[in-house]
N, C-alpha and C positions, 0 to 999 in steps of 0.2 A: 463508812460506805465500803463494802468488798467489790474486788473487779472482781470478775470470774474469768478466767484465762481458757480458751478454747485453744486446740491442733488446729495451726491452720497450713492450707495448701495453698504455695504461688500467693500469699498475702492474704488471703480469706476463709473466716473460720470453718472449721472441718468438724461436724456432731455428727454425734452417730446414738441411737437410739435401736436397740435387738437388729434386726435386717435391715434399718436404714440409717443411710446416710446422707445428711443435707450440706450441703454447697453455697455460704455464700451470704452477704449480710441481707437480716431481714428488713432491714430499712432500706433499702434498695428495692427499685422494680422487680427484680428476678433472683431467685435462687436456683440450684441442681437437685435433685431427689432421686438416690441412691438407692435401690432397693435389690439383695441379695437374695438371686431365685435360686439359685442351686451351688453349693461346694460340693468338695470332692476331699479327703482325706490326704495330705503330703507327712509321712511320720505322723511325729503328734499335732501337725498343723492340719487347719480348715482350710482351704485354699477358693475363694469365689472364682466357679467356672461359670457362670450366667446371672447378670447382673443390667438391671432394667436402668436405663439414665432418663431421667426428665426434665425439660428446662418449667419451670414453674412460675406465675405470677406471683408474686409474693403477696398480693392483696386475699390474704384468708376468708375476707365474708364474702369469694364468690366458690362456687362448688370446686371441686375438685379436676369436675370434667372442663369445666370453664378455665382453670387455671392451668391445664398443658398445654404448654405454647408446641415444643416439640417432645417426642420419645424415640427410643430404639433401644436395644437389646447387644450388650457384647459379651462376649468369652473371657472377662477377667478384667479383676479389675482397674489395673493401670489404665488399660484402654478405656473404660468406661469414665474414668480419670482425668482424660487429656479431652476426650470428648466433652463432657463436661465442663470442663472450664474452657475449648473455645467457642460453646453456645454460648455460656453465662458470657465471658469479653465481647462479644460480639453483640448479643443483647442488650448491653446496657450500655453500648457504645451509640446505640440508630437513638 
């Protein structure tokens, strides 16, 4: 049997799929969902200036619009980051 080892933040794995990034174990009530609206060129880096956070249901068979608990919108991504994991602590703390 293989593990598959994921990047994780603050103790929980960290995927990233083209412009998004999810947040957080799927066996748990709640994940984060990361989605990367616009970068800006640093040298040879990409740097995310507008990046969409969502705290999400982790139950999949309900739609999409039914699974945002919360949203908003930051300027980069740390912030989007920290945000992120104190909806997710907080969520699966109530």
């Amino acid at each position: 049997m293989s593990e598959t080892n994921f990047l994780t933040y603050k103790g929980k794995p960290l995927v990233r799929k083209g412009k998004e990034i999810y947040y957080g174990d799927m066996s748990e009530k709640y994940v984060v969902r990361f989605e990367i609206l616009s970068s800006k060129k640093d040298g040879k880096l990409e740097i995310a200036d507008k990046v969409s956070v969502q705290l999400l249901d982790s139950n999949t068979d309900k739609s999409m619009k039914d699974r945002i608990k919360k949203d908003s919108t930051k300027d980069n991504l740390f912030t989007a980051l920290d945000l992120g994991f104190t909806w997710l602590e907080r969520a699966l703390k109530e």
